[in-house]
Backbone as numpy.savetxt, mean C-alpha at the origin, in Angstrom:
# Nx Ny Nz CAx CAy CAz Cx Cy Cz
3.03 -1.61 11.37 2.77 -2.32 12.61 3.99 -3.17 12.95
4.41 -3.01 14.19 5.42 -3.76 14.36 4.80 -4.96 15.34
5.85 -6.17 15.59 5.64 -7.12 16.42 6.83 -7.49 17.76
6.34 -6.90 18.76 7.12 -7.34 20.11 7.39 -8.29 20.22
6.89 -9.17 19.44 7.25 -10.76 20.29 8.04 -11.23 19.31
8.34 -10.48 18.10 8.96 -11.50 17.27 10.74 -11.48 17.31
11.08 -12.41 16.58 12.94 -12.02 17.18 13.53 -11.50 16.63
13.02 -10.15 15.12 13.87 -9.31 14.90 13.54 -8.18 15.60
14.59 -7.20 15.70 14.69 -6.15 16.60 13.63 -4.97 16.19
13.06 -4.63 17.12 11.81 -3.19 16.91 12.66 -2.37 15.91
13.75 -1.90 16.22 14.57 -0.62 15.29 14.23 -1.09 13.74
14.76 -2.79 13.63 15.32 -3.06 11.92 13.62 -3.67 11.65
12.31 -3.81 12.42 11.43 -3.79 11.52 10.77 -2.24 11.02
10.98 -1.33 12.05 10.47 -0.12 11.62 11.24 0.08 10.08
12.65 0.19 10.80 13.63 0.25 9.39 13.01 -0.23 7.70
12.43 -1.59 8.12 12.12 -2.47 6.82 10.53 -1.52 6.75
9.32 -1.08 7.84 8.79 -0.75 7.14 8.93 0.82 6.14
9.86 1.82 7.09 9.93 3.08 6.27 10.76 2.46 4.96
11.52 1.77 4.97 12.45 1.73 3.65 11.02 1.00 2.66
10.40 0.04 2.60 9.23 -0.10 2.09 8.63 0.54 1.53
8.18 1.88 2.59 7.38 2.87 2.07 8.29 3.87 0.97
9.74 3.97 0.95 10.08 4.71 0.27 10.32 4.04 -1.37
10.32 2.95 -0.62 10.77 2.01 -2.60 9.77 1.73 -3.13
8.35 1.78 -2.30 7.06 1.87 -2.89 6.35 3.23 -3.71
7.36 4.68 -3.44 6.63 5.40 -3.53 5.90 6.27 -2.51
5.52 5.70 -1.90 4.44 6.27 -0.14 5.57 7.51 -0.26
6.79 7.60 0.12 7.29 8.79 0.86 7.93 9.18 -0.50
7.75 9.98 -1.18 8.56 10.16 -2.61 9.70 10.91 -1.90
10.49 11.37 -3.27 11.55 12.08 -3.37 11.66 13.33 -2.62
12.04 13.87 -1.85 12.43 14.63 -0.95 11.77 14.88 -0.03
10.32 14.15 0.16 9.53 14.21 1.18 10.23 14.09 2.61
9.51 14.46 3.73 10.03 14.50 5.41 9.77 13.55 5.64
10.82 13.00 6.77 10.22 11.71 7.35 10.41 11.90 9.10
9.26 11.76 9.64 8.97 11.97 11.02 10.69 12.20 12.10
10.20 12.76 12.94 11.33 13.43 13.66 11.79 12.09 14.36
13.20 11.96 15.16 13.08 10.25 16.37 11.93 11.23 17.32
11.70 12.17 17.80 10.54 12.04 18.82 9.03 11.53 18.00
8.66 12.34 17.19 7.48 11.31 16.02 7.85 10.18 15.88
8.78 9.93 15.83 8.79 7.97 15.18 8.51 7.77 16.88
9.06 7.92 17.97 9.07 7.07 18.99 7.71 7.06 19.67
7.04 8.46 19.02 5.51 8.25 19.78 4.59 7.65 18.93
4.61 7.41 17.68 4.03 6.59 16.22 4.12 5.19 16.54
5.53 4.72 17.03 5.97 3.32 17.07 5.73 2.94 18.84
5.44 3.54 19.73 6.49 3.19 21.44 7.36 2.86 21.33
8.22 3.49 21.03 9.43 3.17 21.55 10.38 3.52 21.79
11.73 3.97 22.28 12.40 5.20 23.01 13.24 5.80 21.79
13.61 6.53 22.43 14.36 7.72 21.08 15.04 7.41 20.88
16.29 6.58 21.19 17.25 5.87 21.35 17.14 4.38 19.74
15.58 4.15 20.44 15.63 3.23 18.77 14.52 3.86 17.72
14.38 4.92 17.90 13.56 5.67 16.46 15.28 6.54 16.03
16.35 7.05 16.68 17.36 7.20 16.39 18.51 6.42 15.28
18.57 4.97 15.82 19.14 3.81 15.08 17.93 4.11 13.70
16.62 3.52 13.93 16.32 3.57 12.68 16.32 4.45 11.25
16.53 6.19 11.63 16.93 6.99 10.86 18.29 7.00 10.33
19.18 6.82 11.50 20.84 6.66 11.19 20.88 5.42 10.23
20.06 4.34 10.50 20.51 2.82 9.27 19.85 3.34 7.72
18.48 4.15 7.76 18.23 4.45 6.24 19.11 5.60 6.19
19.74 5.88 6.69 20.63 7.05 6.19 22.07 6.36 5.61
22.60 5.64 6.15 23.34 4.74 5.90 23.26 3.86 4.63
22.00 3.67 4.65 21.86 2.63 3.09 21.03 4.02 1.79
21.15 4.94 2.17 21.35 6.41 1.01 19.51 5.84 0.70
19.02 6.16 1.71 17.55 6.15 1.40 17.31 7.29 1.93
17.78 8.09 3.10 17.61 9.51 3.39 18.43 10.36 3.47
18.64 11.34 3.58 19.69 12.47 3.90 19.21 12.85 5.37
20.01 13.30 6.55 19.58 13.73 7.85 20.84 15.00 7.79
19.89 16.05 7.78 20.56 17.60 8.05 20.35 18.16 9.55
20.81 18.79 10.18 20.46 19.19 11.68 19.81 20.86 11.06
18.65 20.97 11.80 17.65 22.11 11.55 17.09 22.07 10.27
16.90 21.19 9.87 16.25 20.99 8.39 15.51 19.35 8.36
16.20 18.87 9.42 15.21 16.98 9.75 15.78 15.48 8.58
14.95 14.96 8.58 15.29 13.60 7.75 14.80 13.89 6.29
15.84 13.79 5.07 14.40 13.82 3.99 14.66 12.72 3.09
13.83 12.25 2.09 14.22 10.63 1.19 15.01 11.41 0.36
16.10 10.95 0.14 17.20 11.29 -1.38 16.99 9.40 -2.24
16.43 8.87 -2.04 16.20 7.81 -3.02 15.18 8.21 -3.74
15.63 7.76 -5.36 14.83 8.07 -6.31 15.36 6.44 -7.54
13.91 6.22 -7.42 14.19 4.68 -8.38 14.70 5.10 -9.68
15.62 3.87 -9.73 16.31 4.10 -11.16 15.53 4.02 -12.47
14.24 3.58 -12.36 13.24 2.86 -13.58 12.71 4.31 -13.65
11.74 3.94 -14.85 11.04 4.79 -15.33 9.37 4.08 -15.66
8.52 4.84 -14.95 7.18 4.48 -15.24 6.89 3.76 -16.28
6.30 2.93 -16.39 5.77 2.02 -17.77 3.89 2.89 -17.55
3.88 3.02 -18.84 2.12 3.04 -19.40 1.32 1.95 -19.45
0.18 2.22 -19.36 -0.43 1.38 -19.08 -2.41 1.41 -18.97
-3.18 0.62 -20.35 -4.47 1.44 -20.04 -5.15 1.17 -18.84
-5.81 2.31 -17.92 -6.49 1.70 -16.82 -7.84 0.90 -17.15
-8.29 0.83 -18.25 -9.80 0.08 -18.00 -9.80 -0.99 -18.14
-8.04 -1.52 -18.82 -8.01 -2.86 -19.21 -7.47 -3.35 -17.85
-6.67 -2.44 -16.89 -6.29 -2.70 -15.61 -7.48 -3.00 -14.87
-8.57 -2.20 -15.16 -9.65 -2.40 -13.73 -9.99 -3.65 -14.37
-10.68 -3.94 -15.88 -11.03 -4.79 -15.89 -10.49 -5.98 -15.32
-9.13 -6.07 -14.97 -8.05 -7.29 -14.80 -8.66 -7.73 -13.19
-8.73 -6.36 -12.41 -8.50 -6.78 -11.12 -10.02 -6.78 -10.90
-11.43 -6.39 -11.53 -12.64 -6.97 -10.88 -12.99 -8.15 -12.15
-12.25 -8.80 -12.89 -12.33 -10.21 -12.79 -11.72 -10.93 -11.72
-10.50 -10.99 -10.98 -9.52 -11.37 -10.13 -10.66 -11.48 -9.12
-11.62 -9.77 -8.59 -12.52 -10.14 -7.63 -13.65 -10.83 -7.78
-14.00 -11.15 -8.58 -15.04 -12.04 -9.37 -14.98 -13.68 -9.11
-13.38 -13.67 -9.14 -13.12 -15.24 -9.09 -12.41 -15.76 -8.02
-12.76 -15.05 -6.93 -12.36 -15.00 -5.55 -13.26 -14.61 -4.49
-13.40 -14.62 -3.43 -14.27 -14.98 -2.22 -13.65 -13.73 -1.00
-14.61 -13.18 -0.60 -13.64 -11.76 0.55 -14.31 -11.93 1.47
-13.57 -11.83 2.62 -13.76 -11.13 3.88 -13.45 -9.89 4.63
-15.10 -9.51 5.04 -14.09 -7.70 5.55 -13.57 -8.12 6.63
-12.50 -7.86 7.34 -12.39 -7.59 8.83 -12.62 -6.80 9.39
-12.32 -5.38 8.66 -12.73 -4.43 9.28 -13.01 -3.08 8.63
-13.60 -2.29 9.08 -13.93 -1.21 8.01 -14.45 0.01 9.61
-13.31 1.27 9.36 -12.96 2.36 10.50 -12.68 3.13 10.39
-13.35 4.37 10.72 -12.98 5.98 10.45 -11.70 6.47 11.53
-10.83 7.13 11.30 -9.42 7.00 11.96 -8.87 8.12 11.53
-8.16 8.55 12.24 -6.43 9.52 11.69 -5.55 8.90 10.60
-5.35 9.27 9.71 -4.28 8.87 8.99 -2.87 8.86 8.89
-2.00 7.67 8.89 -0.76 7.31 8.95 -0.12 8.63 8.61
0.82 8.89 8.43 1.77 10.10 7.56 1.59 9.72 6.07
2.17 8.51 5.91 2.05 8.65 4.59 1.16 8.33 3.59
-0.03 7.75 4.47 -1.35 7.94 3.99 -2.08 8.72 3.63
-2.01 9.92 4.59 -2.52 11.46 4.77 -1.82 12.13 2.99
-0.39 12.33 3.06 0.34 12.50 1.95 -0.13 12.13 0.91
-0.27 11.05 0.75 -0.60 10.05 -0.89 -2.31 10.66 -1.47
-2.92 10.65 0.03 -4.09 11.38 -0.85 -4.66 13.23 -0.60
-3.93 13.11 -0.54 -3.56 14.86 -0.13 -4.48 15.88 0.24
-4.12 14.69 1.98 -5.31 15.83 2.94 -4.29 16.21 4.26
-5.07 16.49 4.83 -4.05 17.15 6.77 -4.15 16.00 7.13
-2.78 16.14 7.98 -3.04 15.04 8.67 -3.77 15.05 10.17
-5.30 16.29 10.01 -6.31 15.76 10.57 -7.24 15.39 10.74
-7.53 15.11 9.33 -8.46 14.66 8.45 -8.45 13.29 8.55
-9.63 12.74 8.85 -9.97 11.43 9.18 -10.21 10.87 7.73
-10.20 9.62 7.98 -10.09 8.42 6.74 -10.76 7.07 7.17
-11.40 6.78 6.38 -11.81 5.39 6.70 -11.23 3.75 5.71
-10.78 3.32 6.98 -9.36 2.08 6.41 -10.73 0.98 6.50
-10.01 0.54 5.28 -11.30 -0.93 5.08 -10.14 -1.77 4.76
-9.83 -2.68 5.84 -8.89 -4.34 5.71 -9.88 -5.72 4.92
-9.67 -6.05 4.32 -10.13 -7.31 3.43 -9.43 -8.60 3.36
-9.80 -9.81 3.57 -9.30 -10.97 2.88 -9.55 -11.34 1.70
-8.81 -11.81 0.53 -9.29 -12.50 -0.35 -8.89 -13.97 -0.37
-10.03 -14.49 -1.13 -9.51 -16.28 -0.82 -9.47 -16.56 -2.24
-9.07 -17.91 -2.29 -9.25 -18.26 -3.23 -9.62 -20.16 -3.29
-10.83 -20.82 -3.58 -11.26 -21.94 -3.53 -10.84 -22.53 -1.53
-11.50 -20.99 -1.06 -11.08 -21.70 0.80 -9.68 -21.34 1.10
-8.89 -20.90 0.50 -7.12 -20.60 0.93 -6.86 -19.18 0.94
-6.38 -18.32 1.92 -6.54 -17.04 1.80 -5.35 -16.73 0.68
-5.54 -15.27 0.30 -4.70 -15.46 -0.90 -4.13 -13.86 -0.89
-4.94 -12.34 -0.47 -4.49 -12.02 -0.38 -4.94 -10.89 0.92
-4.36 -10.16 1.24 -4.28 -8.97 2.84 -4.56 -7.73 2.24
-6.03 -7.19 2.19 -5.97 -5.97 1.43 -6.24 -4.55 2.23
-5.55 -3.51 2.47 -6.04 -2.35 2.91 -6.66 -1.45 2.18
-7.26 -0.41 2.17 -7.83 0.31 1.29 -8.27 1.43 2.17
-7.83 3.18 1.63 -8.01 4.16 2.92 -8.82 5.23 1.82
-9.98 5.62 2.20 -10.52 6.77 1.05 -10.53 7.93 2.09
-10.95 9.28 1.70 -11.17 10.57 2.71 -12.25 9.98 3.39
-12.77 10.66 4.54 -13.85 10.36 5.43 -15.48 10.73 4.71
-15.15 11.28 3.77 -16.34 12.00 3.19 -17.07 10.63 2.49
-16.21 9.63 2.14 -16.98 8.47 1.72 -17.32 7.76 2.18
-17.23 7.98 3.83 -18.27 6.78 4.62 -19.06 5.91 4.50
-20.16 6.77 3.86 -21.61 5.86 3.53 -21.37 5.15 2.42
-20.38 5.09 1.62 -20.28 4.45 0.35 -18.98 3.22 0.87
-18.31 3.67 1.82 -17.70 2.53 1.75 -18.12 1.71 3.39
-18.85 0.73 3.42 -19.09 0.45 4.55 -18.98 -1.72 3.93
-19.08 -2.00 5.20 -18.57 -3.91 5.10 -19.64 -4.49 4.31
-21.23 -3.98 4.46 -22.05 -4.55 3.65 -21.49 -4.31 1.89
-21.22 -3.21 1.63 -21.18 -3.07 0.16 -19.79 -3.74 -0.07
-18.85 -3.36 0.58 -17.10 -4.41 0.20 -17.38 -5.55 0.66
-18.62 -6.41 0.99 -18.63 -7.75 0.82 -19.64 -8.10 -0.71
-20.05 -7.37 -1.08 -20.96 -7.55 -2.56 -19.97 -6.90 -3.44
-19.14 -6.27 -3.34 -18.08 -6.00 -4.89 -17.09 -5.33 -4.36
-16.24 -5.37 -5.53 -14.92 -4.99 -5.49 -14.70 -3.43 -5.00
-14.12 -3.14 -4.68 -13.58 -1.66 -3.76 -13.80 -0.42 -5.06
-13.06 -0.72 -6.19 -12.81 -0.08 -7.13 -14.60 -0.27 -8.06
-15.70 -0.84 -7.98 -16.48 -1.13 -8.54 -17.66 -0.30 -7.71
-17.49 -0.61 -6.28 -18.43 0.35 -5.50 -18.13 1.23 -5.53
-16.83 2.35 -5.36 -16.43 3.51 -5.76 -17.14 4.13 -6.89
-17.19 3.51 -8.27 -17.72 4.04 -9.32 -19.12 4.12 -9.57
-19.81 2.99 -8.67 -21.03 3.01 -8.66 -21.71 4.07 -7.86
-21.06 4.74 -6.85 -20.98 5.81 -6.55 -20.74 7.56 -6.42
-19.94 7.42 -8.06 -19.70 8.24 -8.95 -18.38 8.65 -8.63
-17.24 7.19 -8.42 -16.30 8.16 -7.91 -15.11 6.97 -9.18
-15.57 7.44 -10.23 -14.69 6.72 -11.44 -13.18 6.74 -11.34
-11.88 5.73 -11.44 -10.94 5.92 -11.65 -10.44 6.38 -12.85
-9.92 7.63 -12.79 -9.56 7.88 -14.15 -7.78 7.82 -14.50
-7.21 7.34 -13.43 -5.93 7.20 -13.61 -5.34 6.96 -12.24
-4.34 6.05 -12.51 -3.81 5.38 -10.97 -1.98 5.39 -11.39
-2.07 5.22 -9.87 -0.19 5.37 -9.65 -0.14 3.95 -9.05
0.60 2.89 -9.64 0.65 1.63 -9.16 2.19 1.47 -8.64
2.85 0.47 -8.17 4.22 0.23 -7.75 3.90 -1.34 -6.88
4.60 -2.10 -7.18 4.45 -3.93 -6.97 6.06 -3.79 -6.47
6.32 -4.55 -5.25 7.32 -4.80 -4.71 6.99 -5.76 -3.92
8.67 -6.30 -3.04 8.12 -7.27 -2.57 8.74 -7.14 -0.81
7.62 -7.67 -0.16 8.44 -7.25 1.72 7.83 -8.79 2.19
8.36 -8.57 3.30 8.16 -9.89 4.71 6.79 -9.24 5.15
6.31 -10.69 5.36 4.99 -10.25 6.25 5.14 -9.88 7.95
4.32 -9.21 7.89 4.11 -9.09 9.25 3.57 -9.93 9.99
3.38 -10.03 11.46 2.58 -10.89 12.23 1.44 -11.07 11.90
0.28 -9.67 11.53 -1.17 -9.36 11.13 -1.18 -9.83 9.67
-0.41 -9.51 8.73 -0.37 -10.67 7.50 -0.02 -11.65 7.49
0.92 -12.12 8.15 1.50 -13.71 8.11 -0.14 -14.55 8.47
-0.03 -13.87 9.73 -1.54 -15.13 10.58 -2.85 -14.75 9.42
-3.21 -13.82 8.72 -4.24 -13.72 7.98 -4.09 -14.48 6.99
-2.90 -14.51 6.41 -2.89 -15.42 4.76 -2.30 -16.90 5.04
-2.60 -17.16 6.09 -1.85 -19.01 7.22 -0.09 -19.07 6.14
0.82 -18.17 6.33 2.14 -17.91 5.99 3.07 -17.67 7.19
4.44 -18.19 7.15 5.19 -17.75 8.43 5.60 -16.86 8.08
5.75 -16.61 9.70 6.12 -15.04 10.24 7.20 -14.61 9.07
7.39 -13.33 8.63 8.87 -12.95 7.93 8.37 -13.54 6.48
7.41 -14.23 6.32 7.70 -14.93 4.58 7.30 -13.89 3.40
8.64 -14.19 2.47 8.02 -12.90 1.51 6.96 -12.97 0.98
6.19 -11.92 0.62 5.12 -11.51 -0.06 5.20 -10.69 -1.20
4.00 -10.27 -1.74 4.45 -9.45 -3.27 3.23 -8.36 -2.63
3.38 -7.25 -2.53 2.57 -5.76 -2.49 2.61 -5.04 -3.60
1.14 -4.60 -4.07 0.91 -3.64 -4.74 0.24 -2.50 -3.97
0.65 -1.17 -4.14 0.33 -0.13 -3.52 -0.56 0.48 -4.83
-1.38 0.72 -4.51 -2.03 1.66 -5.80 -2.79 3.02 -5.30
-2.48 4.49 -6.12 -3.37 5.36 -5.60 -4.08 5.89 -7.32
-5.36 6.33 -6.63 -6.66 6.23 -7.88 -6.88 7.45 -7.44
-7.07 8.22 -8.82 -7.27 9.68 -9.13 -8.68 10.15 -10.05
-9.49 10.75 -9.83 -10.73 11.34 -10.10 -10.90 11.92 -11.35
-11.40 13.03 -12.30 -11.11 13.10 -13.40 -10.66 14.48 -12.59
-10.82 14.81 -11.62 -10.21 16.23 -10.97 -8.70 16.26 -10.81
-8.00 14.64 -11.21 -7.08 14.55 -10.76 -6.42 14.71 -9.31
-7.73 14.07 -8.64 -8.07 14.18 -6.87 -7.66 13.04 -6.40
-6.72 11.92 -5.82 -6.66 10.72 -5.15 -7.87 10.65 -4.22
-8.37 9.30 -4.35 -9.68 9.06 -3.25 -9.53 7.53 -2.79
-8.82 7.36 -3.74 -8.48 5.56 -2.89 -6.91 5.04 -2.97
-6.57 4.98 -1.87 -5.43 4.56 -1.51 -5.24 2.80 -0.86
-4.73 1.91 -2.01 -5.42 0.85 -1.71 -3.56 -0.24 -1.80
-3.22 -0.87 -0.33 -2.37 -1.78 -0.48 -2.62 -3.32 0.00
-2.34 -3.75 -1.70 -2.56 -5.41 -1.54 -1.52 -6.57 -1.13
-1.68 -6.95 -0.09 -0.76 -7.99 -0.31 -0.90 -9.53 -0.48
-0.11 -10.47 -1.20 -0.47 -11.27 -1.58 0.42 -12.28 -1.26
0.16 -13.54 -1.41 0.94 -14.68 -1.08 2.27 -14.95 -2.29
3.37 -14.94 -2.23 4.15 -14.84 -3.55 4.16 -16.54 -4.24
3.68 -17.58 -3.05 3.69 -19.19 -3.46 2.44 -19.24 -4.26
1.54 -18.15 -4.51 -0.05 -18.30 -5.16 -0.64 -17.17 -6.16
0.58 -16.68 -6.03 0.31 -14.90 -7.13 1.63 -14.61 -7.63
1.24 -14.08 -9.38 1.80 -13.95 -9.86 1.18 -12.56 -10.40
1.88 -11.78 -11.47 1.02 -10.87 -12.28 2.26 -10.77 -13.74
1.14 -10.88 -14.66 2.14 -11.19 -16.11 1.94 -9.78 -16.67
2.41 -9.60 -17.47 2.65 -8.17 -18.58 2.78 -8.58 -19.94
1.56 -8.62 -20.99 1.61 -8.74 -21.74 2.28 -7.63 -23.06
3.09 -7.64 -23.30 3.60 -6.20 -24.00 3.28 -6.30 -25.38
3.10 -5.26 -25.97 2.74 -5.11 -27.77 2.76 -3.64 -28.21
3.00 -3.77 -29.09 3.49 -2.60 -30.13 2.10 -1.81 -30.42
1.74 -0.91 -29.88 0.99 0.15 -30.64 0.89 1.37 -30.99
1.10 1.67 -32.42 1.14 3.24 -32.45 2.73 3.73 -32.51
3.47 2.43 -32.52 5.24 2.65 -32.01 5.95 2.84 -30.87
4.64 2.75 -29.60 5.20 2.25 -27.97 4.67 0.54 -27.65
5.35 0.60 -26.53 4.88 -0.85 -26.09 4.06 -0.41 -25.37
2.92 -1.29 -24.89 1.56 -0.98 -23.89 1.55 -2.22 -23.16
1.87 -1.99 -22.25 2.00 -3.22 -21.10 0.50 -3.76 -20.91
-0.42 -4.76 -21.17 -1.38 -5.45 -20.56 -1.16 -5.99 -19.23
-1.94 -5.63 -18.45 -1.61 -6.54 -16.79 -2.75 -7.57 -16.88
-2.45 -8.77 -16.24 -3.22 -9.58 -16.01 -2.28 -10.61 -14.95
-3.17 -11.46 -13.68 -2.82 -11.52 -12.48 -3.29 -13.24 -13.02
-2.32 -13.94 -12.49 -2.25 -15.58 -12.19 -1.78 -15.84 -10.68
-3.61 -16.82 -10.57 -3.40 -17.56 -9.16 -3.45 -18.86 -9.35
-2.38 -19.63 -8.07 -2.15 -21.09 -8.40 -2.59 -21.91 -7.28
């Protein structure tokens, strides 16, 4: 989502959000990235600045642009995945929702983004239903949560049940267990729609976790990005030796 009124330029926020999506993961390694006529009908705005914005990630070696072949990501993070058990993860984050307070805003069956559609690997005409959340913490909002499953889970994900439990808790109670997730924590500027939700100025950094949750089919069904206040969230990594690897423990501190 971009913001008209604000005083950086439409081109360099699109810019900040595709480069986002690629250091998050969303657009992996050699994936396509929309044509300037797709970006300019995605974004409004003329071809002229969905143009600039491909030429600047091309420039900072986040894409390659070939003529008759399109835009594709040539960035590939230098790290290497850390392990990590998920039950000690879920457990982490439905205590976190336990000891925090939500609001839905909204919960909507829709078309899916590009790289939404991608991450959980349907057409992109396959509808999805986006559930936006606040979390608070003692009255102070704390964090901006999206969350996109296939359309087939409608009835399971609706505002009555994501105001009685956690996203990842109604899922399972529904029989739709996480049996393994793709996480990635980085950090971007808020937007206008996050800044005013978490009472933060415009542009102030934040910390995002993108997470996608896989079935025992090894099926993605929840595609879920958090963002959080970086003056009120932290997340620690407890590391220890087992077996002769390290096993990262996650656990999340709010202040």
């Amino acid at each position: 989502m971009i913001d008209r009124d604000a005083a950086v330029p439409l081109y360099h926020q699109i810019y900040l959000q595709l480069r986002d999506e690629i250091l998050s993961g969303q657009r992996p390694f050699h994936s396509a990235l929309p044509t300037e006529q797709e970006l300019s009908t995605i974004y409004a705005v003329s071809r002229i600045t969905a143009r600039r914005v491909l030429t600047e990630l091309a420039q900072q070696n986040f894409v390659e642009r070939k003529r008759r072949l399109g835009t594709r990501v040539i960035f590939q993070s230098p790290t290497k995945p850390m392990e990590a058990n998920i039950d000690q993860a879920v457990d982490s984050l439905l205590a976190f929702g336990r000891r925090t307070t939500v609001n839905v805003i909204e919960v909507a069956t829709e078309l899916p983004p590009p790289a939404v559609a991608a991450a959980l690997k349907i057409a992109a005409n396959e509808q999805v239903v986006r559930a936006v959340r606040v979390r608070s913490l003692e009255g102070a909002p704390l964090g901006y949560i999206v969350s996109y499953v296939p359309a087939r889970l409608h009835k399971v994900i609706t505002a009555k049940t994501l105001a009685r439990a956690p996203i990842l808790k109604v899922l399972e109670e529904a029989g739709h267990k996480a049996e393994h997730a793709e996480q990635t924590i980085s950090a971007m500027e808020a937007d206008g729609v996050i800044s005013q939700a978490l009472e933060i100025e415009a542009r102030a950094a934040v910390l995002r976790i993108t997470r996608t949750s896989y079935d025992g089919a090894n099926t993605p069904f929840l595609l879920t990005f958090a963002h959080y206040r970086a003056d009120k969230f932290t997340i620690r990594l407890d590391l220890q030796h087992l077996g002769g690897t390290i096993t990262p423990t996650l656990s999340t501190n709010v202040r």
